[in-house]
Structure formats: C-alpha cells, structure tokens
N, C-alpha and C positions, 0 to 999 in steps of 0.2 A: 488467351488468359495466361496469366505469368505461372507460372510454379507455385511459388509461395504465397497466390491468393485464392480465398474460398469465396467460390460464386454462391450469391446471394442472388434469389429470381425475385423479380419484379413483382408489384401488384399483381399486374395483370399473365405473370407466369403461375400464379396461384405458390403449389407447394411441390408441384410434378415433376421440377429437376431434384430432389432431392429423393426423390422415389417414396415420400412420405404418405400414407393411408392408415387406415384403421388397422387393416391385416397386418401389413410389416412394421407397425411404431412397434409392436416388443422388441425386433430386431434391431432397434436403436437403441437400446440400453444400455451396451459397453460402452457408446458415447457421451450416452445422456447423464451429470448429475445435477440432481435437484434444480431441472429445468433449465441447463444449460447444454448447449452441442458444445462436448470437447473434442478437438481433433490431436489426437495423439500426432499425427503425421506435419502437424502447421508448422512452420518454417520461420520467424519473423524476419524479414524483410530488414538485409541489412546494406547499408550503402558504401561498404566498402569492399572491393573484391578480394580477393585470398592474398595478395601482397599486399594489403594495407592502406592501399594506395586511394584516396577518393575517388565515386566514381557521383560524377554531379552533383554533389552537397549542397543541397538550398541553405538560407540565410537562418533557417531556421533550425539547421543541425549543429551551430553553432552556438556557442552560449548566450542564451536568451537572460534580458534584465527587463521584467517588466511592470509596467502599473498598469492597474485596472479600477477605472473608477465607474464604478454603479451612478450612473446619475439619476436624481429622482427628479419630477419635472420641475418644479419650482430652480434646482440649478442651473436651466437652459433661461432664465431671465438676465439674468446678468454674466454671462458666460463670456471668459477670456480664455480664446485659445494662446493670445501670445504669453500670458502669464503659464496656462498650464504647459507650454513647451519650456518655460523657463523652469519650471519644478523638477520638468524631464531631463532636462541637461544640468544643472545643479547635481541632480539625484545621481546623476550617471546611469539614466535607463537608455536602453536602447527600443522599447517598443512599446506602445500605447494600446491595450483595450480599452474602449469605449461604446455605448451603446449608438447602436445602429435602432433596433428596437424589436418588435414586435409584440410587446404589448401596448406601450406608450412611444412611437415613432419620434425619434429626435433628427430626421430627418422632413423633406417637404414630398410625403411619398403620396405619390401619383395613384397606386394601385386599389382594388378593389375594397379590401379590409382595412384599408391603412386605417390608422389611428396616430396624428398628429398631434405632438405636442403644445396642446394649446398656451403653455407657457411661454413657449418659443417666438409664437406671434410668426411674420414674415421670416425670420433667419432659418438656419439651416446650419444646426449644432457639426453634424455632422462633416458637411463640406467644411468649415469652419477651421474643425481641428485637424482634419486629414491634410488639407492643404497645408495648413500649418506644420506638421509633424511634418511631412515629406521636404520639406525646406530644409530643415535641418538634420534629417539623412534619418529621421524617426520613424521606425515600420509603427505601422496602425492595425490592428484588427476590430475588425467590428462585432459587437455584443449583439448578438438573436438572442431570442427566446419565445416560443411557442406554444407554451404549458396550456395556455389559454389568454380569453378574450374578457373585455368588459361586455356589458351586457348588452349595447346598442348596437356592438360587432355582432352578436350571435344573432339578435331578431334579424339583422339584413343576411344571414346564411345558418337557420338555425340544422339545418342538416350537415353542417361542417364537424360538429364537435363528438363528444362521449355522451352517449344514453346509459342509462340503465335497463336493470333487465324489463320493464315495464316503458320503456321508449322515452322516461321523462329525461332532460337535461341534469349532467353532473356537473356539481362545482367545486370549487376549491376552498375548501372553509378554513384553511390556514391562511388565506388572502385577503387583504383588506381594501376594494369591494372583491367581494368571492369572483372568481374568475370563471367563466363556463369551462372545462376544460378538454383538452385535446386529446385523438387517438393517433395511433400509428399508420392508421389507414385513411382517416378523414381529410377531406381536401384543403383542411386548414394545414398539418402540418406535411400536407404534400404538393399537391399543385400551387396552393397561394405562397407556401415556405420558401418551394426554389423558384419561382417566380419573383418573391421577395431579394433571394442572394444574389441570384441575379443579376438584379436591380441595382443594388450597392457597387456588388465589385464592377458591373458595366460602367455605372456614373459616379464613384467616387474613388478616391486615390486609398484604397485601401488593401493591405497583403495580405487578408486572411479573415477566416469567420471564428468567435467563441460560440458554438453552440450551448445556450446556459439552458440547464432542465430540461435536458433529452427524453426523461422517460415520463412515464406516467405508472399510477398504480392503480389496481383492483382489474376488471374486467370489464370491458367498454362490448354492448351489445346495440349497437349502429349497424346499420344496413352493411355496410362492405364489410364488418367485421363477423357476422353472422355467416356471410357469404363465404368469406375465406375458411375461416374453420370449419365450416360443413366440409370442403372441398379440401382440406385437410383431413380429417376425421370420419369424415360421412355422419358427424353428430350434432347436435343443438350445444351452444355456449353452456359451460357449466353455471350451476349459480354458486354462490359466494359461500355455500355451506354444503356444496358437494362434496363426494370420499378424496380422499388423496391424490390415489390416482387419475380421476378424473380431472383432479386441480395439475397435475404433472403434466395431464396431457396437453393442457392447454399451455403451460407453461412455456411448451416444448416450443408448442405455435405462435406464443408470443415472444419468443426468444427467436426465433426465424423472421416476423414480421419486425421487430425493433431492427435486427440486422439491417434487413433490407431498407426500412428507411433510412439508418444512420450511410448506408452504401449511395443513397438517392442524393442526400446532402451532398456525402462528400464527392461524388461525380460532378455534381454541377458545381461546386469550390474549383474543381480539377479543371473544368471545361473553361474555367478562365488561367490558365498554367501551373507549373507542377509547382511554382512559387506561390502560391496561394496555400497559405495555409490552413487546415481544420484543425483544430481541438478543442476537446471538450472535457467536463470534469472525469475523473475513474473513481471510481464507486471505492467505497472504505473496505482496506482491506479486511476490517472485523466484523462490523455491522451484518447480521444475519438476512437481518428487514422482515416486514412480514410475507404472509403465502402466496400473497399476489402483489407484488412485486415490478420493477419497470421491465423485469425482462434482459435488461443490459448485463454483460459482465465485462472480466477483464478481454475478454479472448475479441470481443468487438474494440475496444480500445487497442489493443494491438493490430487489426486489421485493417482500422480507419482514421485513428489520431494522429497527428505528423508530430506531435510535441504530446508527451504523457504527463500531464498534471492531475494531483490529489489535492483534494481542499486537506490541511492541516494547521486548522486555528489554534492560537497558544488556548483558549477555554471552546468549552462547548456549548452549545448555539441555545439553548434553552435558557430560562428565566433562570435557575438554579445553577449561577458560574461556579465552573471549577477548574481549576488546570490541568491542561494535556502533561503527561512525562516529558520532558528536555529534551528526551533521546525519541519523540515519535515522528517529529521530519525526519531522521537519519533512518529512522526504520521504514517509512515511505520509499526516499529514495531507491533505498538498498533492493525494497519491493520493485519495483516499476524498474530499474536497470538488471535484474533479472528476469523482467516478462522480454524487454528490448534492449539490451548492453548499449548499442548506439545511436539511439535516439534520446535529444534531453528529456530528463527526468525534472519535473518541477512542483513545487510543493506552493498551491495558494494558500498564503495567510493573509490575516487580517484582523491580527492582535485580540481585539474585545470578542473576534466571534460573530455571528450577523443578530448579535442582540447588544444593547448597551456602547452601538455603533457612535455612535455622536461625540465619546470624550475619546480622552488619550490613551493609548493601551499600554504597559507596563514594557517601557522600554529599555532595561538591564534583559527579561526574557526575552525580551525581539530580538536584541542583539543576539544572544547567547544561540537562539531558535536558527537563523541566519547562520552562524558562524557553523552550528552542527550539522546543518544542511549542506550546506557548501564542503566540509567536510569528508564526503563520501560521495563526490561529486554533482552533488546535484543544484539546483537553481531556484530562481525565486520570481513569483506571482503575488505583487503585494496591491490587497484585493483590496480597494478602500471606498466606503460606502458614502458618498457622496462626490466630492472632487480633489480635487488636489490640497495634502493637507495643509498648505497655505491659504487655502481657498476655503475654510470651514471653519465650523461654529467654535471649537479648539485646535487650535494650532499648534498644542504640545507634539504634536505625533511628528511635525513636522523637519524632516532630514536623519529620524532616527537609523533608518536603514541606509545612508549615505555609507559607511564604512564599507558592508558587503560588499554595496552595488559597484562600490568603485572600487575595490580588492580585484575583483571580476573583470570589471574591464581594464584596469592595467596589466592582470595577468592573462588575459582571455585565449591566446596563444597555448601556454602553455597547460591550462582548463581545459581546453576543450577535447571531448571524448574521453572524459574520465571514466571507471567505473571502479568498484569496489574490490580491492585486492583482497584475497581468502582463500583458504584452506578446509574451511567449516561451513558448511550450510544448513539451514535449517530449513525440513522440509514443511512447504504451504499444502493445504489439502483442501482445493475447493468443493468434493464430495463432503468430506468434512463439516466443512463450514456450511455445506448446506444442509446437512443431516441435524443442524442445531435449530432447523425449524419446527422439529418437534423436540421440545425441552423435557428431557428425562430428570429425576432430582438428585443424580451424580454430578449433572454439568452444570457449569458456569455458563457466564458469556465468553462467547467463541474470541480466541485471541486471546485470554488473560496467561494460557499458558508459554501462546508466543512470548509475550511482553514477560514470562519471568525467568525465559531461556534469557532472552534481550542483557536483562538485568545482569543477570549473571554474567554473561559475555562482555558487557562494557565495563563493566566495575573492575574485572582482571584484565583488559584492554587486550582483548581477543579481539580480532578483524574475524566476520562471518557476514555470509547473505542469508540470499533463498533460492531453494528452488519450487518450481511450482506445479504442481502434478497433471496441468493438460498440457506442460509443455518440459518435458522432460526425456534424457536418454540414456544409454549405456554410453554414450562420449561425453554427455552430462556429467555423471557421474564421477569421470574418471580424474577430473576437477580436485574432487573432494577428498582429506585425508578421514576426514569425521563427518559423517550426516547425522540431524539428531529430529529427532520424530515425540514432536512436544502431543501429546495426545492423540497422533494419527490415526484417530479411530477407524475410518475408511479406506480400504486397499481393498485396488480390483486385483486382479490375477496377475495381472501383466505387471503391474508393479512389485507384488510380491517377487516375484522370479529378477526381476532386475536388480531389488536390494539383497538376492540372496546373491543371486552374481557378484555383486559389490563388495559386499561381505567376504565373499570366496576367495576374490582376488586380492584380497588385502586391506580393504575400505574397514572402517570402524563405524560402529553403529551405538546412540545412543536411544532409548525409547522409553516414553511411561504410560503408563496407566495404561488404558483400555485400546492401545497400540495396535493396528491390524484385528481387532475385535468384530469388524465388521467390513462387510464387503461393501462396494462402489456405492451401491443403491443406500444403503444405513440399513441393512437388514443385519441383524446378529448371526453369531456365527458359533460353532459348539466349540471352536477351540481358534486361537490366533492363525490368524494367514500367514506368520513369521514363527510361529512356534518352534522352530527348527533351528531358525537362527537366535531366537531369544533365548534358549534353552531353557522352557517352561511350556507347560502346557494350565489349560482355562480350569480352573476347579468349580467353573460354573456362577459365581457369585461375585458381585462387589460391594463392600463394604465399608457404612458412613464411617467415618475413624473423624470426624470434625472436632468433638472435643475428646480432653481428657485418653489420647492415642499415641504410644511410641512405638518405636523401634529395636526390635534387640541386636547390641553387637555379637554375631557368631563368630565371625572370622576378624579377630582383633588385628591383626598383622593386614590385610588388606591396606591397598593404600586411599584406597576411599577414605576410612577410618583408623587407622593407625597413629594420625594426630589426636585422635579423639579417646581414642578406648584405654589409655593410658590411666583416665580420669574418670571413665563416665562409660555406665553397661548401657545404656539407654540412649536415645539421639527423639528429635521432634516428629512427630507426625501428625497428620491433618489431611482435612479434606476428603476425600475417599480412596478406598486398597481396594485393587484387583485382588482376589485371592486366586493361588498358581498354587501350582507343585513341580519343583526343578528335575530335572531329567539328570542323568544319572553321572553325567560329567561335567554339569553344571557347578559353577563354584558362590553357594549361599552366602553374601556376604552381613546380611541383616534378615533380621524375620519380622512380621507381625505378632505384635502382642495385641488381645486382647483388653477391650475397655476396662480401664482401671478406673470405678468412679468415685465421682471425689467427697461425696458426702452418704454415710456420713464419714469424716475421716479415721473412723476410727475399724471400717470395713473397706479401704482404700487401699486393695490389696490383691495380688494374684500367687496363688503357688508356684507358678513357675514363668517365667516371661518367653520364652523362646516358644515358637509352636513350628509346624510343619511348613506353614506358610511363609517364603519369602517376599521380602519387601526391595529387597538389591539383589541381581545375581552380576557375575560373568560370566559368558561362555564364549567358546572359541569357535567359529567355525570358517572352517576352510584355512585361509589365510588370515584373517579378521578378528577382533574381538567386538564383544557386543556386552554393554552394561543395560539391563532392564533396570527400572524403578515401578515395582506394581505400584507403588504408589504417586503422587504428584506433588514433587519437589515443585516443580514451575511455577502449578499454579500458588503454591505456598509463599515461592519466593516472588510472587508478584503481589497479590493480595492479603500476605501476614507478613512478610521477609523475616523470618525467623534464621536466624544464622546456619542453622542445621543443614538444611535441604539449599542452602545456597553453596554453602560448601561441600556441601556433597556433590552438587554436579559441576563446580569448578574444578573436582579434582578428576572426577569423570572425564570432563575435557581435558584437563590435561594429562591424564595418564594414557588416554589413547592417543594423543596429538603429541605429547612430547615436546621436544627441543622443535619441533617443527612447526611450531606458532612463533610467525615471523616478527612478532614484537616481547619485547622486553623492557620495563620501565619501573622506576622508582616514587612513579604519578601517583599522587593516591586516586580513590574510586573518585573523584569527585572531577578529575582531569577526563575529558574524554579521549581517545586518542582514532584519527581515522587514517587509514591508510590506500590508495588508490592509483593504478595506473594505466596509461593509455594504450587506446584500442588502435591508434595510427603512429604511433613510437614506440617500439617494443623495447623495453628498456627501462620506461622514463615512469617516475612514481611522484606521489604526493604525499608526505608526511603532513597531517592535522594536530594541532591540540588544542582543546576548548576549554575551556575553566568555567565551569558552574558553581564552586565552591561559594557560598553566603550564607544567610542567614538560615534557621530550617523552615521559615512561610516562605510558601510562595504569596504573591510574586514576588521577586526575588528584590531587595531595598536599595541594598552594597553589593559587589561581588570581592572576595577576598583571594588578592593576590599569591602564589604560590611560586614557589624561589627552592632553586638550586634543583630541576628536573632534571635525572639521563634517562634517556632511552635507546635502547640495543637495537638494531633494524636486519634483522636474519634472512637473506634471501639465496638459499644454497647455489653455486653453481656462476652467481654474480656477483661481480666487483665492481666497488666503487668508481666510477669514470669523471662525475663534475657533479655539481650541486649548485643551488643555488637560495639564500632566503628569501623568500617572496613577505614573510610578516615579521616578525621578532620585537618586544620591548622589551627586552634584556641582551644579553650577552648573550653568545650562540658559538658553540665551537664543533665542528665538524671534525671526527676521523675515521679512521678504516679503522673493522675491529673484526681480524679472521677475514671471512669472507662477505662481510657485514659493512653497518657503521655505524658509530655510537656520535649521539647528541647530547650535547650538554648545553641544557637554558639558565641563566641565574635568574630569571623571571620571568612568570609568566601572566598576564594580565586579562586578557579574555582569548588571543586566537595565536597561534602559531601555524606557519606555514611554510616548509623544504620542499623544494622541487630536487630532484638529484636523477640522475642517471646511469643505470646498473647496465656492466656488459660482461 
C-alpha cells in the first residue's frame, strides 16, 4: 500500500481492518464529522516529485476539453457518429463522454442484467462512436450509471436491489418509470457493475469510466446490508426516525461501505491500466442534504477520482429557474484545486440546468461562465442533454462554447497545471457544514456566508482560495498572509491550537459570528475555542438583530471606519449578533445597539446607542492581528449587500493584507480579475480578466465593453523576465513597475489573458 492511500476492506473483510465495534466507535470521534471519516494525516496523491519534474502524467493530467452527451434512447435511431466527431473537432474538444449505459445499454450487451436499447435495433451506439472518436486521436469515456433498474431487471434478480425496513422493494419516484433502486452492497452495483466495466473497457476502444449517480439515499435494509452493520456495530439497522446518534452511527457505516465500493470500481478501471480513467461527479460544496444522505464526500473524491469535476449549471435544476452568481464555477474551481493542486479541476455545465433541457441556453452567460472558469485555472464538461447540439431539436446552443474550448487548446502548454495564486484563504469547515443538518433559527443556508466573503473579494479584485479543514497543516498555513473564518462555527482542538500558532507567528485572522463556538461534533461550547486570539469572550446569548439593527461607531479614527464616522455615528446591521465582552486589551471598534423599533415613529428611539457589547474588535496576539465581527457582515453582504458590512470587511482585508495583495486595478467591480500559476514552472503566471458588465437581468442580453483598464501585478522578490498575450481586443502595453508590472488595456470585451514569467 502506497503512503498517501487509505485502505478501504472489502465486502467480505466486513469492518475489522478499521478496528471498528460498538466499544470503540466513540473513539472515533476526533475523526468523525457528521458522518464522515476525516483523516487529518491524508496526503493527496501528487504526480510531480519535489523538482517539479513529471513523474508519468496520464493524458488526463493534462487539460481536459470535453462533451458529454446524455443520450436518451430514441437518439440511438438515427445516430451519426461521423457527424458527432465532426462537432468534436469543430468544437476543439479533445474527449467524448457517452453512454455505455446501465440503465438503458447503448451497447449490444451480452450480460446477465443487460438492458438493451431497443431503439438501437442491431447497431451498437457504442462501438460506433469509440471507433470513430479514436480515429481522430478523440479519448472516449464511457457513461455507467447504477442507481437502479427498470422493472423487468428487478423480477429476474429481485434480491439485487434496496428493501426497506419491512423487506418490500424501494424506488425512485423522482424517475419516470420509477426505477427499483440500488445499494452499495447489492450485487447489482457490485458483482454485475464491475462485470459490466469490464465488459466495455475489454471490448471497446474506450479511456475511462463517468460513474453518474454513485450514491444513493436513506437506509437500504437487504440482507448483506443488515449483515454488515450488525458486524460493524453488534446492532439492528436504525430506522428512519431513530436519535441522532444512532442515525451517526450508521452514517459512519455507510460512509466506509460507499468508500469501498467507489475503491471496487475504481480497481477494476485500474485493472485495465493507469490510463484509464475514473471520474465521477463531487458533491456541492454548499448543499447540507438531508440525514440519510449517499454517504460520499469530498475526502472519497480525492482518493479515487483521477479528474475532480463539480456539476455547475448557469440555473438550478428545479421547475422554479433562477441563476447561479457569474463567480460560482470560479469558486468551484478554486474549491476542488485546493482538496488536489494538481489534478484537473473541471466544472460540468450545461446552461438550462437538467430541466427546460431541449432549447437554447443564454449564451452571453455561457460565454462569460467559461471565461471565469478558465480564469483560475480550471476546465470544462459541457454536459448536453441529448446529442450533439447540431444534432437536436434547437440548434442555437450550437458552437457557443467554441471560444473557450479552443482558447485551451491553442494555449494548452502553457494552461496546464495551473492553480490559483493567493495570499488569502478562506477557511471550509466540513464539521460545519454538517452541523447545518440540524437547523437552529440563527442560520442560514450553509455557504451564504462563503458566497458574501466571495463578493467582497472579487468586487475589490483580491485573488483568495480555500482551505479545507480534513485536510489541512502548520505548512498549510504558512501559505497564508490572511485566513478568514466566514461563520466557523466548528473547531476541534487540534485546529484551535494551529490558528493560534498562525496567529502567533504573524498570520492574520479574520472571523464572524458564532466562530469556534462550537466543537467538531456541533456541540456548544461556554465560551469560543479562539477566545484568546479573538480577544472576546461568549456572553452567552445570540441575538436576532434582522430588522430595524445598527451599529455604534466607538473608535471613529479606526480604519475600518474612519471613511465613515466623519458622517455617520451609526453603520447597517442584520441578521443575527453574537453577544461578547472584550478582554481588556481588546480594541472595540463598534458596539451593538439595541432594537430601535420603527413604529410607532414617534417612540423610535434609544437613550443611548453604544452598550457593552461589541460588534468589531481588534486584538493582537502574538505576532498577528485579528479582526472579529460578532456579527455577520458575509452573510449581509451575500443576501442584502448593504454597502456597510461590505465595506467593512473590504477594509478588514485590506488592513491586515496591505500592499501585499498582489493586484491592483482601476477595473471596476464588474471586471473580474483571476490570477494563477504553475505547479511545473516556477515562475510562470496567468493574468485573467472577465467582463460581466450588462444589463441588471440576468440572463445577461448585451455585455458592455469597458476601455482604458491598468492593472499593477505585485509580486515581491520577482522580476519581470518575458510575457506573452495569449487574448486581447484592444491594445495591451506591457511594463516593469518596481518589482511588478503594470498593464494597460484600451479595451476590454469579454476575456483577457497574459501569460508572463517572473524570476
């Protein structure tokens, strides 16, 4: 076994490498959150050795361009593969997913479950397009999917699938026919699965599997699943309205069985060579989901995906469209290149969403969607729900993504192994986000405060990632000028002591609201795990401040506030205030005022606005400063963006970051700007800019050109060596500025793009 892999046992090794029982599961609780095994110690698996140097890089660590078309059966009737390879090479992709099958087989499959596409008649979609694709040097992976069967699959092996707790068959009622559907231990999605993949990569010309809809949800009580958990636990399957902990325990169990099946897969991918590829989708970094859950997280996607994609549709997938933010592929990428720095990072889209699939999707957002992705290194999965869009009932969609794809491939060299250059990180909390499975009426949905750090960071064209808390270090760390801790309500121990280390040695720290308020598990806590470094202690209470709530300025000279207090004793607040009380070297720089209500107005009044309670402090500790907000700016500036609380943590960031936020520009917020360099050229960067600027609906109509941009490029220590423009529709003048270099655009129309080289 390598170093940097975690053994997963087998079926039939039960649970008994893992030392797992009734007795010792509490001992697994520094690892365990909200039913995930984190392994502080995991390593991710990188393919370049300590000079940089490759060390065997498949075709698939390279920048990937790909389509994926969903076929539904009725498109195997008339199916041209020489047209859909002409779509392919037009397009400038270089890889094809396609359905292999496993609900509806687009193949002529031999095996015991099969289900052949009776649209197809005698051809063989499959062989069709592979051979085709590998003619013209096009990798192919083939589309699985497992979730379940139609109904004449199940009667011939009705012991394959998911029971309930009463032994009847479960189905898929979001499916249309409902599909019986599958466990992680049934011999559907195991003996007849890799017997299936098998199958493919033996007898067709194909480099790799999409496993689509890995997981399953709720609790499946089938014979081998009963068996296993007893033999984990010594107990009977919970039911569906068991305690907490009961639902944890099994979680724990179904988080070790998902592993091990996704490890069965990708063994038999592996067993036809290391050029075969697996990937599958990675779960939303926001989405909480509900208590029974597939079991998957990220930490299995790093163990077993060779290529890290996120589905990121411009809307969301329900009947009720509405548009994703501009900037959430670039917050994807930035995600998924810090679980794995060098491995691609790839975001599927697929414009409309997997609803309202059949027209044309708003193609100024695709473009713009594209251009942000690629931006921050990352890549594109353009997931298209029947064929090639030459091939379909509207053909508007048709070559809108040509720009990208082939931006990519003429620069693909100099692309490849990009990741996100920063200073700043924002830290992920997956305890956190699982502690938002019991919804208290202080919180939001999980991620809104991410998304209004986000805001605030692109709008003043700050470069930042993430870091992500089961995989995290003190060399981590040492990265960062600024960490900022958007609601980190969960800190075990061991992270406590790390951010106070950071802190100590000179690291800045920003935090709001209910911050270290609670340890790993989401149990509360009587006073902050950071309380030392925050310079505040718990006064015990949080309070709704939603309407009719400010803030008093106490320290007007502060430079939080010093633009402000000039004019104005008061500043916005919302949402809900931790109430604190500052420690005695703490410097208060706002307080909590009490509800001033507004009717009638004629009692819309307080004697005195300032209380004991702070709303902003600084304090110093060690080497470090640290700016608290008991209250939440983020999520105000994500779900009201009230100017107040965005400017207040713009300047938070930059008072503790300084001149040492490597960009500088005259963009307005509307320009994005991404900055990125490689992990096999040390040296070598990628300057972005994206113009979103149009009308204020989305989807977006016009996009409005933007003229005469500079931007300052500060990178201490390095000097300008060569450059090169890789996009430009204007004028572009390149020079050294100090130990910088400043750009000057007279226009900028959707993408800009500088490779340059610092030594």
């Amino acid at each position: 076994m390598k170093n940097n892999e975690i053994r997963i046992p087998d079926v039939s090794e039960g649970s008994k490498e893992f030392g797992l029982s009734r007795r010792n599961f509490i001992q697994l609780g520094s690892v365990v959150a909200g039913g995930m095994i984190l392994s502080p110690s995991f390593a991710a698996a990188n393919i370049y050795n300590k000079s940089n140097k490759p060390v065997d890089p498949q075709w698939y660590h390279k920048p990937v361009r790909i389509m994926h078309t969903v076929l539904r059966e009725i498109d195997a009737r008339n199916y041209n593969a020489a047209k859909v390879v002409e779509y392919l090479k037009k397009g400038s992709y270089n890889t094809l997913c396609v359905n292999a099958g496993g609900i509806v087989d687009f193949f002529q499959n031999p095996l015991s479950a099969g289900n052949i596409n009776k649209e197809m008649g005698d051809r063989d979609v499959l062989r069709e397009i592979s051979e085709a694709c590998h003619k013209e040097g096009i990798k192919v992976i083939a589309r699985i999917d497992f979730r379940g069967v139609e109904e004449h699959i199940y009667q011939k092996f009705p012991d394959w699938f998911i029971k309930d707790i009463n032994g009847e068959p479960v189905k898929l009622t979001y499916t249309k026919p409902q599909l019986y559907a599958s466990c992680y231990l049934g011999k559907h999605r195991n003996d007849y699965a890799n017997d299936y993949v098998s199958y493919v990569l033996k007898n067709y010309k194909v480099d790799g599997i999409w496993h689509n809809s890995p997981g399953f949800n709720g609790i499946c009580y089938c014979k081998p699943c009963r068996e296993s958990f007893h033999k984990f636990s010594g107990k009977s399957l919970p039911g569906r309205q068991a305690p907490p902990e009961e639902i944890s325990e099994y979680m724990v169990w179904k988080r070790i069985e998902a592993d091990g099946y996704m490890k069965r897969i990708k063994n038999t991918v592996k067993s036809f060579g290391d050029d075969k590829v697996y990937t599958a989708e990675i779960f939303s970094i926001y989405d909480v989901g509900q208590n029974l859950d597939w079991g998957l997280g990220f930490d299995n996607a790093r163990d077993h995906f060779d290529i890290l994609v996120s589905v990121a549709f411009l809307t969301g997938h329900g009947a009720d469209k509405y548009y994703f933010d501009l900037n959430y592929g670039t917050t994807i990428i930035k995600f998924l290149k810090s679980m794995v720095p060098d491995r691609e990072a790839v975001v599927m889209y697929g414009g409309n969403g997997t609803s309202h699939r059949l027209v044309a999707d708003p193609s100024i957002d695709l473009k713009i969607w594209l251009w942000q992705i690629l931006s921050v290194g990352g890549r594109f999965w353009n997931c298209y729900f029947t064929n090639v869009p030459t091939l379909s009932h509207d053909n508007r969609n048709a070559y809108n993504e040509t720009e990208a794809y082939n931006f990519v491939k003429e620069n693909e060299v100099l692309l490849e192994q990009h990741i996100p250059h920063s200073n700043i990180g924002i830290y992920y909390s997956n305890s956190t986000r699982e502690s938002y499975r019991k919804k208290a009426e202080d919180e939001d949905a999980y991620g809104n405060e991410i998304r209004g750090i986000e805001t605030v960071l692109m709008e003043n064209h700050i470069p930042h990632d993430f870091l992500i808390d089961d995989h995290f270090s003190e060399e981590k760390f040492q990265k960062y000028k600024l960490i900022i801790l958007p609601n980190v309500k969960c800190i075990s121990k061991k992270e406590v002591t790390l951010f106070k280390k950071f802190v100590e040695n000179g690291g800045n720290l920003i935090a709001t609201y209910a911050s270290s308020l609670f340890d790993e598990k989401g149990n509360e806590l009587e006073n902050y795990g950071l309380s030392e470094v925050l310079g505040v202690n718990y006064a015990g209470k949080r309070v709704n401040t939603k309407s009719d709530n400010y803030q008093f300025i106490l320290d007007k000279g502060h430079p939080l506030v010093s633009a402000d207090s000039s004019e104005t004793e008061l500043l916005f607040n919302a949402a809900h205030t931790t109430l604190c009380k500052p420690m005695p070297n703490t410097k208060v720089v706002c307080t909590w005022v009490p509800t001033i209500q507004n009717q009638p107005p004629d009692k819309s009044w307080v004697e005195d606005f300032s209380t004991e309670y702070p709303t902003i402090t600084e304090n110093e500790y060690g080497e470090g400063k640290v700016i608290y907000f008991a209250n939440q700016p983020d999520l105000i500036s994500h779900v009201i963006g009230h100017a107040d609380p965005r400017n207040l943590l713009a300047r938070a960031i930059q008072y503790l970051v300084g001149n040492q936020i490597p960009l500088d520009t005259n963009a307005p917020p509307s320009v994005n700007l991404g900055l990125t360099t490689s992990l096999i050229h040390p040296g070598q960067y990628i300057l972005s800019l994206v113009n979103t600027t149009s009308g204020p609906i989305r989807p977006i109509r016009a996009l409005i050109p933007v003229h005469d941009i500079w931007i300052k490029v500060n990178l201490p220590g390095e000097k300008l060596l060569d450059h090169k423009v890789l996009r430009c529709q204007g004028d572009c003048v390149v020079n050294k500025f100090g130990e910088g270099l400043e750009i000057k655009i007279s226009k900028l129309q959707d993408y800009f793009s500088l490779h340059f080289t610092m030594g």
